[in-house]
C-alpha positions in Angstrom: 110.6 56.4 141.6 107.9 54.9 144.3 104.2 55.1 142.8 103.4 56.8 146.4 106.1 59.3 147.2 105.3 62.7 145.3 108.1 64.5 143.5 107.6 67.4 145.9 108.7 64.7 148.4 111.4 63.6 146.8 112.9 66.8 146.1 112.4 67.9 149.7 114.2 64.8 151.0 116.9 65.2 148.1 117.3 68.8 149.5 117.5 67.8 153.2 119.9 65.6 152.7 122.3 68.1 150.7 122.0 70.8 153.5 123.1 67.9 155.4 126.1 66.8 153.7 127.1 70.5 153.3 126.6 71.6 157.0 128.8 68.3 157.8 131.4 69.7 155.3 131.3 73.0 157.2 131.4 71.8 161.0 134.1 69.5 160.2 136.2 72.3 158.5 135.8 74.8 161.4 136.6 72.4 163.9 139.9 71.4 162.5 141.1 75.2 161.6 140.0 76.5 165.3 141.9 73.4 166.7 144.8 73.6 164.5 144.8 77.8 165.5 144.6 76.9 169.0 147.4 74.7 169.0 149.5 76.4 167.5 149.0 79.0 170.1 149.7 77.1 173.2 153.4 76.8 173.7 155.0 73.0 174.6 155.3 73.3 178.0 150.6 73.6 178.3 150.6 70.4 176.4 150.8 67.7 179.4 149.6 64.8 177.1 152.4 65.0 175.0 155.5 62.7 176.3 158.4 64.6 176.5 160.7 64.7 173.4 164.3 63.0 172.8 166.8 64.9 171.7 168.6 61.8 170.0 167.5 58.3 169.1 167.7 55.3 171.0 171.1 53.4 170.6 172.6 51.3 168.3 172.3 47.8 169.2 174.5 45.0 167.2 175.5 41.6 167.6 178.4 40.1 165.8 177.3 36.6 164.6 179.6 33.4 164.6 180.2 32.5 160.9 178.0 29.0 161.7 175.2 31.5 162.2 176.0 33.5 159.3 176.3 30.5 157.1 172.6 29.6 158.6 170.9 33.0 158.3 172.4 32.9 154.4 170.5 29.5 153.7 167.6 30.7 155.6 167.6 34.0 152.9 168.5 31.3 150.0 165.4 29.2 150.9 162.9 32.0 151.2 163.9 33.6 147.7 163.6 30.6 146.4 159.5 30.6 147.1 
């Protein structure tokens, strides 16, 4: 402990900063429960930044490779398990 800071000093500051940390805590808290409570109230249709849902997911894309490229991507795998 400094020679020139009191202990009344310190335990002020010590204090202080608790009420601090614990009003932080409490802020935080309430905001996310009164935002969580208010979206949950609003239906879909008042929330214009969301994009608009799929129903389904995107489609299937494949390529059928020519065994020359299969043989190449299987050396390429057998060289990079090898390191």
């Amino acid at each position: 402990m400094p020679e020139y800071v009191s202990s009344l000093q310190l335990a002020g500051a010590a204090v202080l900063t608790l009420a601090g940390v614990v009003w932080a805590i409490v802020v935080i808290r309430l905001l996310r429960r009164f935002r969580a409570a208010a979206l949950r109230e609003l239906p879909a249709a008042h929330l214009p930044f969301l994009p608009p849902q799929r129903q389904a997911g995107p489609a299937l894309e494949k390529v059928e490779l020519t065994p020359a490229e299969q043989d190449a991507f299987a050396g390429l795998i057998r060289r990079l398990g090898d390191h």
